[in-house]
C-alpha positions as CSV (number, residue, x, y, z in Angstrom):
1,X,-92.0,26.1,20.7
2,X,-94.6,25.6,18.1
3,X,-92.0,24.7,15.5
4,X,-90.8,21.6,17.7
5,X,-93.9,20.0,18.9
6,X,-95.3,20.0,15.2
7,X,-92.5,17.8,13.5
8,X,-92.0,15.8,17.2
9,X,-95.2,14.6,17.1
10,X,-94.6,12.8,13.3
11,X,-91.0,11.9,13.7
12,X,-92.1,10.3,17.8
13,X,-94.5,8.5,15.7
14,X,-92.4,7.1,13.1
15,X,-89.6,6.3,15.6
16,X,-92.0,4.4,17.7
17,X,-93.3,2.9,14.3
18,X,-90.1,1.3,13.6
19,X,-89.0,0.2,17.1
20,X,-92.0,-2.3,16.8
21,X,-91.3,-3.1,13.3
22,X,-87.5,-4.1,14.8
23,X,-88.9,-5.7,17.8
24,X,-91.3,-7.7,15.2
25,X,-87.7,-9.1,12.7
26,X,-85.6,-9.5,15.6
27,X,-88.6,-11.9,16.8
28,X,-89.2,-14.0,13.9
29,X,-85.1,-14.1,12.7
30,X,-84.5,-15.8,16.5
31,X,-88.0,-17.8,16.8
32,X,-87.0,-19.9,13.7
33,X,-85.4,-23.2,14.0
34,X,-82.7,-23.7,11.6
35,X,-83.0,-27.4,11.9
36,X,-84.3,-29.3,8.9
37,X,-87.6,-31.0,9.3
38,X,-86.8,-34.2,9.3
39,X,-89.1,-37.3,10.3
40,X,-87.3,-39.4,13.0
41,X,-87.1,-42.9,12.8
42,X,-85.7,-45.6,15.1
43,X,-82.7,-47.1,13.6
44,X,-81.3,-50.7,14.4
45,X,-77.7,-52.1,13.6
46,X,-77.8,-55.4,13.6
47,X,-81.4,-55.9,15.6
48,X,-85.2,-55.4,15.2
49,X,-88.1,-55.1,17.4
50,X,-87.8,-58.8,17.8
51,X,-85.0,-58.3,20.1
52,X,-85.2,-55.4,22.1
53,X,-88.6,-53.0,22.2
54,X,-88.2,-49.4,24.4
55,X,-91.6,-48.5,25.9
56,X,-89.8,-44.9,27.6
57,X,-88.7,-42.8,26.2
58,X,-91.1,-42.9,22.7
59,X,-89.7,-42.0,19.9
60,X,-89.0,-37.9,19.5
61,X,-90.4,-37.2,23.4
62,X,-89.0,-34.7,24.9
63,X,-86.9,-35.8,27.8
64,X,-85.7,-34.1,31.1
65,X,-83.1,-35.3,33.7
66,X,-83.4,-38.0,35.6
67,X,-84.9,-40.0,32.5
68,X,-86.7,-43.4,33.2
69,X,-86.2,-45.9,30.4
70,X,-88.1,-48.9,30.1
71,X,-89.1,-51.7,27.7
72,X,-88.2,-55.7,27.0
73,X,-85.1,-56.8,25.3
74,X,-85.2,-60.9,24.3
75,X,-82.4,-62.5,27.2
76,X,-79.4,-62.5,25.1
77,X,-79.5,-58.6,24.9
78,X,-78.2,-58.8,28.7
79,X,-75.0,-60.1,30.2
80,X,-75.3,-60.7,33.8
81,X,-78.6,-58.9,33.6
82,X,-77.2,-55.5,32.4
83,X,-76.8,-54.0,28.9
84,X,-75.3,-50.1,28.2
85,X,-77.3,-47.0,27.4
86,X,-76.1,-44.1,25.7
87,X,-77.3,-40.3,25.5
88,X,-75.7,-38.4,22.7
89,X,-76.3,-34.9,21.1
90,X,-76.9,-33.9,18.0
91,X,-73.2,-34.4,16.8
92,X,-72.8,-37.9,18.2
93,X,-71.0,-36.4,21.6
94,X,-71.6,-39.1,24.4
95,X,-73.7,-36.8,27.5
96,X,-74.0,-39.6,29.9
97,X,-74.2,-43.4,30.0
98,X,-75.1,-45.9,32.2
99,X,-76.8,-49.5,32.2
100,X,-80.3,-50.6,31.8
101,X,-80.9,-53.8,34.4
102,X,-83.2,-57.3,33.7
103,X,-86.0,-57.8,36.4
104,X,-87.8,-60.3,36.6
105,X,-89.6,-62.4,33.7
106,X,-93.0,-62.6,34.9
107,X,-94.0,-64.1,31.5
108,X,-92.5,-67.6,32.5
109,X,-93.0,-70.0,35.4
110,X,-89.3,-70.6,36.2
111,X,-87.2,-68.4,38.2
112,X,-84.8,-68.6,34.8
113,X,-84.5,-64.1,35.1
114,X,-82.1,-62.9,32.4
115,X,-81.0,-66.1,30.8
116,X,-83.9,-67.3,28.8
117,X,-84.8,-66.8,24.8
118,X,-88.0,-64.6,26.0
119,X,-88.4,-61.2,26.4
120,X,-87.3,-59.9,29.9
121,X,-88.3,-56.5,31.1
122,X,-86.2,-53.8,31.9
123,X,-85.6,-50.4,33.9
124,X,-82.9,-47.9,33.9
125,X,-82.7,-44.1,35.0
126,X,-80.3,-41.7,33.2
127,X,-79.1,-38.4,34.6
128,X,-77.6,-36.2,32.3
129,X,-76.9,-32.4,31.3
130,X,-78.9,-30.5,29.1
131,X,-77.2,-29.8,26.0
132,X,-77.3,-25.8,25.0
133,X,-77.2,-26.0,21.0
134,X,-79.7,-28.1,19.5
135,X,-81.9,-29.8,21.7
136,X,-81.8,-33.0,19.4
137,X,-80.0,-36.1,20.2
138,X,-80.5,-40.2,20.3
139,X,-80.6,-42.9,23.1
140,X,-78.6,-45.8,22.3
141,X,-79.6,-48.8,23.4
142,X,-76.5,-51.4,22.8
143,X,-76.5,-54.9,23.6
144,X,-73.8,-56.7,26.2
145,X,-71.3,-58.3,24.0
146,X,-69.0,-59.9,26.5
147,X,-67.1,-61.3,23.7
148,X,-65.9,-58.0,22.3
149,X,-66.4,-59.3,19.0
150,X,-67.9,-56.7,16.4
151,X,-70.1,-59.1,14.7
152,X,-72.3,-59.5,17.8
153,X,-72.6,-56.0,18.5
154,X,-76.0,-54.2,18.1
155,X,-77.6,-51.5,19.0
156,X,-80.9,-49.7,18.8
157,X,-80.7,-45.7,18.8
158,X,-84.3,-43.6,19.2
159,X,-83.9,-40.2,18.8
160,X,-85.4,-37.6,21.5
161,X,-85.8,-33.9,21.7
162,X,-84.6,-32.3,24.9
């Protein structure tokens, strides 16, 4: 009985030693992000702040369903007082869309709404699922280009953390 308890004792020790030791790689190998630190920007295609300006959500916040979006967009962003939204991952995959609406332009006098040259607020809400992979992806805000025509398309894309 002697004989066991004297090498138990060492061997429990060691055992329980490198259990924590396990516990402690296992920990760090899964807590690390594998994504690149990269400094996110707000990209525009064929627009600038002079056009369209996103108040919510900020650039890189991290966002949770139902999202409220907000800013000013100049009045030929909108047609008929609407313009799409996009939520994509972090491979481009479309997660929900849906449309950001005009209200009204309390920086002028006339009832003009939408269809003036000046900045017109907006609102919008997006509901969408969270995805499971990277919790990276972009809002893009596109213009309403009721002429379908490529060369008056643009868009403004922010990317967001979920």
């Amino acid at each position: 009985m002697m004989y066991t308890s004297v090498y138990m004792k060492p061997l429990l020790a060691r055992l329980t030693l490198l259990t924590v030791l396990l516990i402690a790689f296992v920990f760090f190998i899964f807590s690390r992000s594998d994504e690149p630190e990269i400094e996110p920007f707000i990209s525009y295609t064929n627009a600038s702040e002079d056009l369209i300006m996103v108040t919510s959500p900020a650039l890189n916040e991290k966002i949770s369903s139902p999202l409220a979006i907000s800013g000013k967009a100049r009045g030929p962003w909108y047609f008929e007082a609407t313009a799409p939204v996009l939520l994509v991952d972090w491979d481009g995959r479309i997660i929900a869309e849906s449309y950001i609406t005009a209200q009204d332009n309390p920086s002028t006098e006339l009832e003009t709404g939408w269809m003036t040259e000046d900045f017109v607020p907006f609102t919008g809400t997006l509901e969408f699922p969270v995805p499971s992979l990277y919790p990276r992806g972009a809002l893009i805000f596109r213009n309403s280009n009721p002429s379908g025509l490529p060369e008056n398309d643009r868009a403004v894309d922010i990317p967001i953390r979920f």
